[in-house]
Phi, psi and omega in degrees: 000130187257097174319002175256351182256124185260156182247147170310150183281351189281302185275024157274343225245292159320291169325287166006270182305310177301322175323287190330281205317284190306348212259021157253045186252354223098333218244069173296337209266021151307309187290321180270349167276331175284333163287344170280325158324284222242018156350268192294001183301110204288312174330117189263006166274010158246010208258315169286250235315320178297302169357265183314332160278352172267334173312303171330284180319314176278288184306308155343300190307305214286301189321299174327285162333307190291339201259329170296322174320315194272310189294304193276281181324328184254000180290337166312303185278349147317300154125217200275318179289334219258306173293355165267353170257346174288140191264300136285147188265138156293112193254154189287188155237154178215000000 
């Protein structure tokens, strides 16, 4: 979207909602760009989607954080699930 081009408020509003809607997809940092967009925006339907969508972002986040935490300290002691969840294996030296 080229921010040089003004938009309308129903299609500030649209774009908004569509952002909201993919960043349950999986996609939060849909949600932290739309909220760096639509920061200033004055509307409060779209003054809620921004809200909500950094509520989003951030709890994704805190979840994310919490589970690399819990993952990279307890994968050793898993055993055999904690190397099938690993995306690289580490090999040793001997």
């Amino acid at each position: 979207m080229d921010p040089t081009i003004p938009l309308k408020e129903e299609e500030k509003e649209t774009v908004c909602k569509k952002m909201w809607i993919i960043g349950f997809f999986g996609l939060p940092f849909v949600w932290f760009t739309m909220a760096c967009y639509f920061w200033k925006e004055k509307h409060p339907k779209i003054r809620f989607y921004v809200f909500w969508g950094l509520v989003g972002f951030f709890t994704e986040l805190l979840i994310l954080v919490f589970w690399m935490g819990i993952f990279v300290s307890k994968r050793d002691s898993w055993g055999e699930t904690g190397e099938s969840l690993s995306a690289v294996l580490p090999v040793g030296t001997q």
